[in-house]
C-alpha positions in Angstrom: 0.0 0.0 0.0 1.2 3.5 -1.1 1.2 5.7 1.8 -0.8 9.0 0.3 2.3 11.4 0.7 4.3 9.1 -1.6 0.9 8.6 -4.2 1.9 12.0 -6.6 5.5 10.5 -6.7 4.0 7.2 -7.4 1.7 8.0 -10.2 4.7 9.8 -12.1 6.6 6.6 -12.0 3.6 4.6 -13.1 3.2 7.3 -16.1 6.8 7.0 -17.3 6.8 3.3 -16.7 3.7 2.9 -19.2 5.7 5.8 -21.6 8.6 3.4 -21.4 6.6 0.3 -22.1 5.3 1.6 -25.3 3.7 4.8 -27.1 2.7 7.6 -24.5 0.3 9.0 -27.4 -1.9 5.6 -26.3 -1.7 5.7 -22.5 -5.2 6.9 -20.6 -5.5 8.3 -18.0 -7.3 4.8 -16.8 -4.7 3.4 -17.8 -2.3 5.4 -15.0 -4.8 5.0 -12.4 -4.7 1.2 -12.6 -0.8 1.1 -13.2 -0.2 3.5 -9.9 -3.2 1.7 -8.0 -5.5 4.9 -7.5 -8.3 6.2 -8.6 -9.4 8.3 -11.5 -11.0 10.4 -8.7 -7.5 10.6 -7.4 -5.9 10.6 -10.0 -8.0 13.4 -11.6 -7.6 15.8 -8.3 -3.7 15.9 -8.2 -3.3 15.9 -11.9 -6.1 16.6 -14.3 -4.1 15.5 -17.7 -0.7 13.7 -18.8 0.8 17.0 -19.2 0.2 17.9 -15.7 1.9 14.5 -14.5 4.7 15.5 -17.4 5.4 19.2 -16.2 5.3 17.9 -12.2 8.0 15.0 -12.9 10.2 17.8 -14.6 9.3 20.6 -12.0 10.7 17.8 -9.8 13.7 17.4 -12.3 14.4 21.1 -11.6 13.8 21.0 -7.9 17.0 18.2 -7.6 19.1 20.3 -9.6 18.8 23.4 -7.9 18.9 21.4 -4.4 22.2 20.0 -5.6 23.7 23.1 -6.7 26.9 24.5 -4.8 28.7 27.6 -5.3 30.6 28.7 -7.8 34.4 29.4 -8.1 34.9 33.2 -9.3 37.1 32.4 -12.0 34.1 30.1 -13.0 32.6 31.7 -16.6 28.6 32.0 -17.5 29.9 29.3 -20.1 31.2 26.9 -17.4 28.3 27.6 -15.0 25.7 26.6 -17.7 27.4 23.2 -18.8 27.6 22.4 -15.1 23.5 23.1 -14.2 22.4 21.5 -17.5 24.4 18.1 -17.2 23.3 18.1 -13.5 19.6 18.4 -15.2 20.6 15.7 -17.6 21.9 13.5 -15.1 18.5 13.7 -13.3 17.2 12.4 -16.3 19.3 9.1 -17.2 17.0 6.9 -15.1 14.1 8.2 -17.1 15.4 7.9 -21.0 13.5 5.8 -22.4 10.0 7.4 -21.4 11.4 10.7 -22.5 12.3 9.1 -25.7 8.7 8.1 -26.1 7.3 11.3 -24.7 9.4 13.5 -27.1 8.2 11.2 -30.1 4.7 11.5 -29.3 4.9 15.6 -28.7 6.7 15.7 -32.1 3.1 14.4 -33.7 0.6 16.0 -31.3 1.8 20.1 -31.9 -1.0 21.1 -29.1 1.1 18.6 -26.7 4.1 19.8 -27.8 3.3 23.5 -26.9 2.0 22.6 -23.5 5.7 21.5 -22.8 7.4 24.3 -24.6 6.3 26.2 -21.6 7.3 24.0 -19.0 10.7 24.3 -21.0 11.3 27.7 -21.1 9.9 27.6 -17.1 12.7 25.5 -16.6 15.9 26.8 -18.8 14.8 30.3 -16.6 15.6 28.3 -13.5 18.6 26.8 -15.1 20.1 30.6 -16.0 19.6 31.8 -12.3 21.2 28.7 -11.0 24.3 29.3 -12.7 23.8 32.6 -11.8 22.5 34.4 -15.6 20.0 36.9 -15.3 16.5 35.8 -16.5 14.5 38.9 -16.2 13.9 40.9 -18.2 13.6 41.6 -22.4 17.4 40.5 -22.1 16.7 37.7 -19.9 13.9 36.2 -21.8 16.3 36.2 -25.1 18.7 34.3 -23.2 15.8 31.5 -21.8 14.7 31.2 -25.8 18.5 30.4 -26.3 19.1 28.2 -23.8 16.2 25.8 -24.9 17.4 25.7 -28.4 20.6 24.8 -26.8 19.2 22.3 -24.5 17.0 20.9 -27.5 20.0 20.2 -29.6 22.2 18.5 -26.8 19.1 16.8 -26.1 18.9 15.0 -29.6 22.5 13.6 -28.8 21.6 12.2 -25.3 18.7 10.5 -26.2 21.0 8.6 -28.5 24.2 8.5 -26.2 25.0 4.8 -25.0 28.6 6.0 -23.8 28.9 4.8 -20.2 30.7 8.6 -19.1 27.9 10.7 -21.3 31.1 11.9 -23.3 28.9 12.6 -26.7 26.5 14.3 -24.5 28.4 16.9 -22.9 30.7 16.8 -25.9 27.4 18.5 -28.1 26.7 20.4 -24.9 30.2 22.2 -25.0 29.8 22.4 -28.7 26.3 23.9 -28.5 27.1 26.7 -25.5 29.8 27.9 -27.7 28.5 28.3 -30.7 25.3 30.0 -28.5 28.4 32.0 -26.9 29.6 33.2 -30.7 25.9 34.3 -31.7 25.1 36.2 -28.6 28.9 38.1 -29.0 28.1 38.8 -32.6 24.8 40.2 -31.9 26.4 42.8 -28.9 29.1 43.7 -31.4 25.7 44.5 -33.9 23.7 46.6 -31.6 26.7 48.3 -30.0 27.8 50.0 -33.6 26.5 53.8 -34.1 23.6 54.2 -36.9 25.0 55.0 -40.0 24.4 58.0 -41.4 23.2 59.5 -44.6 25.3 61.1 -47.0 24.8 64.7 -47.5 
């Protein structure tokens, strides 16, 4: 028997054990219930749809990452705090790849799915910039939380597909990706920064 304080944990890890198993586009929410031994009653009042068990297992994603986050060394750059923060996040993910894998297949064909956790993504990449210490806020801070995702989405692609026992491909493309991210966002400083040109006489 599942003591009710451990039931919202539970029915996560019945979810992504049914993603796992097979297609998450064809799991109910029936199905859930009887896999995590609740009812849809139950299952209904903590979370009304599979996006809302989704965005709770990766708000809980984000909560071990930031819990596990120490300080940084000074001489430590934006660059260096980032690839730390997001392979912690990735990390937090490797017991879970194979439902991810599914659940990323299945938002790639259902576009209304696929928004509803494009804004639990950019929700998270803003907790990821202020926990390697990035602003967030802010017109400047949103740009950065759009570029982090497309960064994350990228290194994503490679560690859904990394079988490497030390992640090396992974945080290979992660380097790879914050630096070429690191190149645009110089270039477009250099842009703005230049004086408006001026008309000939």
């Amino acid at each position: 028997m599942v003591r009710k304080a451990d039931r919202p944990r539970h029915i996560i890890k019945a979810a992504l054990a049914l993603a796992a198993a097979g297609r998450w586009s064809r799991v109910s929410l029936r199905d859930i219930a009887q896999e995590a031994g609740v009812s849809l009653a139950e299952l209904h009042e903590r979370y009304p749809s599979k996006t809302a068990i989704l965005r709770a297992h990766f708000d809980a994603i984000d909560e071990s990452v930031l819990k596990d986050i120490a300080e940084f060394d000074s001489e430590d750059s934006s660059r260096d705090r980032l690839f730390d923060v997001l392979m912690r996040r990735f990390d937090a993910m490797s017991g879970d790849r194979d439902a991810i894998a599914a659940i990323v297949l299945a938002a790639c064909c259902d576009p209304l799915a696929g928004l509803c956790l494009s804004a639990g993504l950019m929700r998270s990449m803003h907790w990821m910039l202020e926990a390697a210490g990035i602003r967030a806020a802010g017109p400047g801070g949103r740009m950065r939380v759009r570029g982090l995702a497309v960064v994350w989405l990228a290194t994503a692609r490679v560690w859904l597909r990394d079988d490497s026992e030390d992640g090396a491909r992974t945080m290979a493309a992660l380097d790879r990706n914050l630096a070429r991210a690191e190149r645009l966002a110089s270039a477009l400083t250099c842009r703005s920064a230049r004086p408006p040109e001026t008309a000939p006489a």
